[in-house]
C-alpha positions, 0 to 999 in steps of 0.5 A: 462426810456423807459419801457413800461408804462403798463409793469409789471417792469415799476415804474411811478406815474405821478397824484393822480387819474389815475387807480391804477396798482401797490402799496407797503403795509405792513399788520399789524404784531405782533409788533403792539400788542407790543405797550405799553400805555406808549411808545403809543406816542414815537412810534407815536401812540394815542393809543393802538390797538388790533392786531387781530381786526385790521387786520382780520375785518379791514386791510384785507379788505383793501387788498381783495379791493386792489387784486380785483381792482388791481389783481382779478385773486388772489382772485376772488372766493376764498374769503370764503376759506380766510376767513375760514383760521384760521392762516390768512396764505392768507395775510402772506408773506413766508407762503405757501398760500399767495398770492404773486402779483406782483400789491399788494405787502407787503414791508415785502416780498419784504425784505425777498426776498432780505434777501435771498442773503448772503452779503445783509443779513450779511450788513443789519444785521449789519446796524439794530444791530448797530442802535439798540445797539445789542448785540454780542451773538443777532447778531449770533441768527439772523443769524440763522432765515431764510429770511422771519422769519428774515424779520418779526423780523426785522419789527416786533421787536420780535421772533416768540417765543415772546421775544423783540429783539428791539422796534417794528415799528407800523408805517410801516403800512403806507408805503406812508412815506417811499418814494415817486414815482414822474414820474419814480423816487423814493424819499426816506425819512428821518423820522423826529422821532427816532422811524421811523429810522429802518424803513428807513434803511430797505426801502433803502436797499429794493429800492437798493437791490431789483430785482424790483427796479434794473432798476430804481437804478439810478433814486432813490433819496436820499436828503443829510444831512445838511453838518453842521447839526454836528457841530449846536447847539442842538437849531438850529439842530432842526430849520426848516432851518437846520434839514432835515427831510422828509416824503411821505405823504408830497408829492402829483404827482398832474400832470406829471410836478407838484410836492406838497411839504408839510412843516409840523411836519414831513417836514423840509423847509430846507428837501423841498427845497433840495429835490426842488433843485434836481428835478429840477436839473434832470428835473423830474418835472418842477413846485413845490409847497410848502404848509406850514401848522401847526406844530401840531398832528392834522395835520401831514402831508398834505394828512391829510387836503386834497386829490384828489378824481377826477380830478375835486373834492377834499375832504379837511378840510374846516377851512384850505380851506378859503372858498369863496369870505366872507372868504378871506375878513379880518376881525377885528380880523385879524389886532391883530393876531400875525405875526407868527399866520398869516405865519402858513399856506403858499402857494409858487409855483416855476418854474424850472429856476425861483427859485428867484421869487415865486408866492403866492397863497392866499389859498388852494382852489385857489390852488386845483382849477388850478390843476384840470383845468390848469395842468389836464385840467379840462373844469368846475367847480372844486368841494370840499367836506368837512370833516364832511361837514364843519360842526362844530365841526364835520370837525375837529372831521372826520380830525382827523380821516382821513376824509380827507386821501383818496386812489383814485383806480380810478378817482372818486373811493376811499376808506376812513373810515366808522366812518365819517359819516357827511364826507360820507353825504357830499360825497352822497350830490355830487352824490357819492355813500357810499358802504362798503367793505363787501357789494363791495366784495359781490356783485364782487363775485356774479358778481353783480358789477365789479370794471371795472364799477365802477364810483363816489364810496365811498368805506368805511373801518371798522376803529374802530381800525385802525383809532387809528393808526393815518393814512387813506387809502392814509398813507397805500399805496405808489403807484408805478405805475399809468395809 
């Protein structure tokens, strides 16, 4: 691509921490207050939330930081008057108020502008119709909506006048998931769970349809189906071999040439090594790591134990890290664990044209430390901190509520949770400084402060209810463009 990289066109995310310029995010809708106890879990949620919490004295405040760093002049002394709006018609794509940047932009805007073209709306209609078994006479219904009321019913599952069309998609608030930007190529998803599938539907027809993305239509990639995923077995469809499933928040741009591929729930090995075999076949990266982690819920994906909060510091989950020297020694126990106990957790690099001969590395420190000093070129230490500060049982109780899942706005500023207070003692003990984000966008509206001059800050989020959701500050944004 030969865009400037600085253009308001250009799509390129080449590492995790280089200053954040454009991002796609999806404020919370009415779906979310849609979700049931008893499909909590099938829609991949723990719990249910309350809508109103969620986003007025919670999600909000997450867009106000993203507009000041990223686009001020949107926001800049106007956060009284937001706040006073009732209707919440500021962060609403469609409505007359919103505030429409091209740096922070909501995926359900994007969707309505291309609903706005006849034969995209009459295809997508059909696509959502048929996935979720309409009927005829809902078919004709939808017809009617105008494109932004059309584009919520379509996220959100229900009309204005509250009745269910389909199921809701809580998820879309994580956007991460819904493909990735390696270099100035997309790669898109394949959900591993049903409740995820309209929600890559719409994506596609976003990435391809969508004015934004028209320069780049031939640097999306898509990873193919397993051609004999039709004719398996049911035991052997869900196999790692065979299924192909993968999801954003298994994809880290560490270096402009290095590629992190998590195999994990969400993530298929068979999904890993298409999306391997393709990259390297364009030349879009040339080295790909492979993290196998658990398959379990405490886990997810790989930006749940670990990201990047500078090019030399990293937050992660201590009890997956193996810390020091004592740790790597084997001990008793060792020798009688089970031999698929001991594969779950697996690190291979491979190199393009050395596909056949990877190399293993022993752990994810060892990892995480030549990122920063060989691809990034970082001359000291590297330096880790641990969710709840490696404490038991602390580290796992702040994992799970995404101690670990950190937006870097800049290198060495992030935003994350303010409920994981020993991870936030632990970020202090290594010079950082703790602010809310109450108190941030205070002190930028008095020009006290100013994110141009911020450095090592810990920007904290009220997160009573969406860390209910399952996902931090990473899971909700899918950069598109870094410095």
């Amino acid at each position: 691509m030969t865009a400037n990289p600085t253009s308001a066109s250009t799509i390129n995310v080449s590492c995790e921490t280089g200053t954040l310029k454009r991002l796609l995010i999806h404020s919370p809708d009415r779906g979310l207050g849609k979700v049931v106890p008893s499909k909590a879990q099938d829609w991949l949620f723990e719990d249910i939330v309350h809508l109103d919490t969620m986003r007025r004295k919670e999600y909000d405040y997450y867009v106000k930081l993203l507009l000041y760093f990223l686009d001020p002049e949107k926001i800049k002394g106007k956060l009284s008057q937001i706040d006073q709006d009732p209707a919440r018609s500021f962060f609403i794509p469609g409505t007359e108020d919103y505030f429409k940047s091209d740096c922070v932009v909501d995926i359900q805007r994007l969707l309505g502008e291309i609903l706005q073209d006849a034969a995209t709306r009459t295809k997508l209609t059909a696509a959502i119709c048929g996935i979720e078994k309409c009927s005829f006479q809902i078919q004709e219904e939808l017809a009617g909506y105008d494109p932004h009321e059309l584009a919520r019913i379509f996220i959100s599952g229900s009309c204005s006048d509250q009745r269910m069309l389909f199921a809701p998609l809580p998820n879309l608030i994580f956007t991460r998931d819904i493909g990735i930007v390696i270099n100035d190529h997309i790669l898109l998803n394949k959900p591993a769970k049903a409740a995820r599938t309209r929600e890559s539907i719409l994506a596609q027809f976003v990435f391809f349809c969508h004015p934004m993305f028209a320069h780049i239509k031939g640097n999306l990639i898509e990873i193919p189906e397993n051609e004999r995923h039709f004719l398996l077995p049911d035991d052997e469809k869900a196999s790692d071999y065979h299924r192909c499933t993968l999801e954003g928040g298994d994809v880290m741009m560490v270096a402009p040439h290095h590629l992190l591929i998590g195999c994990s729930e969400r993530t298929s090995i068979y999904a890993a090594q298409q999306a391997m075999k393709i990259l390297f076949d364009k030349g879009v990266v040339s080295k790909i790591t492979i993290i196998k982690i658990p398959k379990k819920r405490d886990y997810m994906h790989i930006d749940t134990i670990f990201t990047q909060v500078k090019k030399d510091v990293w937050v992660l989950l201590g009890s997956l890290a193996r810390l020091g020297d004592e740790a790597k020694k084997k001990d008793v126990l060792h020798f009688f664990a089970p031999a698929d106990t001991n594969k779950e957790f697996k690190i291979l690099q491979f190199e393009k044209g050395s596909e056949q001969h990877p190399r293993e590395i022993e752990n994810l420190e060892d990892l995480l430390s030549e990122i920063s000093q060989k691809d990034l070129g970082v001359a000291g230490p590297v330096r880790f901190i641990y969710s709840g500060g490696n404490e038991f049982p602390y580290g796992e109780r702040e994992q799970w509520t995404d101690s670990c899942n950190l937006l870097a706005l800049r290198d060495g500023v992030v935003i994350g949770y303010d409920r994981n207070d020993r991870t936030l003692e632990a970020f202090k003990k290594e010079g950082f400084r703790v602010i809310s984000a109450k108190k941030l966008l205070d002190k930028f509206e008095r020009n006290e402060l100013s994110p141009e001059n911020l450095t090592d800050t810990f920007i904290t989020l009220p997160s009573a209810e969406l860390s209910r959701a399952r996902g931090g500050s990473h899971c909700m944004s899918m950069p598109i463009l870094r410095e």
